[in-house]
PLY file of the C-alpha trace (Angstrom):
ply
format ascii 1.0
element vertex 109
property float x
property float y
property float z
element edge 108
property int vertex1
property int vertex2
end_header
0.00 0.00 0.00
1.69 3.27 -0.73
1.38 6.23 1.59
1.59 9.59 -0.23
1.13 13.03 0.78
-0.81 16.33 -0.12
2.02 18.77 1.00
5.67 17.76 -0.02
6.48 20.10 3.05
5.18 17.39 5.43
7.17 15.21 7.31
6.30 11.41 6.74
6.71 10.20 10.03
5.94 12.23 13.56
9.29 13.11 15.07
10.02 11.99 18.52
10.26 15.40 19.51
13.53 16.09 21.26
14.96 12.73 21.11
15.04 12.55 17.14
18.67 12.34 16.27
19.80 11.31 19.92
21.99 8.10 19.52
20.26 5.06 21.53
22.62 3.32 24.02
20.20 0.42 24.77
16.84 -1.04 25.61
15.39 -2.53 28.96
12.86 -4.61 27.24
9.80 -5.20 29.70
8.86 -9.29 29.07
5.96 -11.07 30.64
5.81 -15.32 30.52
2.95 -16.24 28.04
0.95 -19.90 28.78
3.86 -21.71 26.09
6.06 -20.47 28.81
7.69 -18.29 25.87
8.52 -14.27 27.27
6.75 -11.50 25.00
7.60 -7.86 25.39
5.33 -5.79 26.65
7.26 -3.11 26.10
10.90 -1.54 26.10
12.79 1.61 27.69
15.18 3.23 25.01
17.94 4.49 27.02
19.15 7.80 24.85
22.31 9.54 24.81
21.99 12.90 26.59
19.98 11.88 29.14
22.30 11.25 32.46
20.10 8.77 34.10
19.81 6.79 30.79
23.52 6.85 30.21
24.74 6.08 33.90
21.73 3.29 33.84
23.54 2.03 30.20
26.74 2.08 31.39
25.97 0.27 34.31
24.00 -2.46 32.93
26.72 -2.46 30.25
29.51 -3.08 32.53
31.08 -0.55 30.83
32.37 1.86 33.69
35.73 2.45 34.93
36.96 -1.02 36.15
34.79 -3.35 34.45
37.43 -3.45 31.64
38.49 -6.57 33.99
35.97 -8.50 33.30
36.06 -11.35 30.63
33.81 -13.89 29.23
32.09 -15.82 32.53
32.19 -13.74 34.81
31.44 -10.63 32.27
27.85 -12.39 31.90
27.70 -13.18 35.58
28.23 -9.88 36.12
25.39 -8.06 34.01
23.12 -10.65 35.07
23.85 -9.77 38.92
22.94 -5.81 37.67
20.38 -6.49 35.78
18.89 -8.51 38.89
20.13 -5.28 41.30
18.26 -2.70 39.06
14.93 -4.87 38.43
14.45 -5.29 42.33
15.15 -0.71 42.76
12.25 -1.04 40.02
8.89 0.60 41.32
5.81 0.21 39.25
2.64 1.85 39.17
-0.65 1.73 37.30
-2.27 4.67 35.81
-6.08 3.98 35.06
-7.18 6.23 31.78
-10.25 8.53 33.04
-13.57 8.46 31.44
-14.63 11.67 30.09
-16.91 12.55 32.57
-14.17 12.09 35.39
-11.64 14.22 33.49
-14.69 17.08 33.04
-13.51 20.04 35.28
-15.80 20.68 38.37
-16.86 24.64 37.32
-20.11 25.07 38.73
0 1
1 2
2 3
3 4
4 5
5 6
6 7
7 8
8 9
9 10
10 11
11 12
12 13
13 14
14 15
15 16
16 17
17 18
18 19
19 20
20 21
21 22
22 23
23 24
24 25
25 26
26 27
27 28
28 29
29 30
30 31
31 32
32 33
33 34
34 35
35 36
36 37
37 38
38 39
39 40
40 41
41 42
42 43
43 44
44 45
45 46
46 47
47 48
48 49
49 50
50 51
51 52
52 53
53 54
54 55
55 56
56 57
57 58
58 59
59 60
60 61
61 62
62 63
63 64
64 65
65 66
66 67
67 68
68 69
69 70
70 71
71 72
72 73
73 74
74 75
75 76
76 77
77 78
78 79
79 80
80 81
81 82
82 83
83 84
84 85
85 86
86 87
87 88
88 89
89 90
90 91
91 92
92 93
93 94
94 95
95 96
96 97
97 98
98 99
99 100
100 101
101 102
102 103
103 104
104 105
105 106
106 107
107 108
């Protein structure tokens, strides 16, 4: 199906704002077990260059800080497993219900 467009000023795609262009140091992928047992993602955390908690989070997870240049095959993979496991339990989640219409109506009577 071809997409074309009434003003050749337009972009084709939405821009992701101030991130377009930003180089993307990683994803933490969010994965829930299915009934086969098989993980899908739900959905994933781009970590984005220019952001300091993304890039000390990347470099962590990584093991690509100052000292880590130590670490070699086994216990390079035991080791981002062990930070993967440290950041996933500092996770805290929440749940956001989307509000009907009337509940988002402003109370101005």
């Amino acid at each position: 199906m071809a997409v074309s467009r009434k003003d050749a000023s337009a972009p084709a795609r939405t821009e992701g704002g101030n991130t377009a262009g930003k180089k993307t140091l990683g994803f933490l992928n969010l994965n829930l077990p299915t009934a086969s047992g098989n993980p899908i993602r739900v959905d994933a955390i781009r970590f984005i260059e220019g952001n300091k908690t993304h890039e000390q989070l990347a470099l962590y997870l990584g093991c690509q800080r100052p000292g880590d240049e130590k670490l070699q095959g086994d216990e390079l993979a035991a080791e981002k497993v062990r930070r993967m496991g440290e950041v996933v339990a500092k996770l805290q989640f929440s749940f956001n219900p989307v509000r009907t219409d009337e509940e988002s109506m402003l109370d101005l009577v």
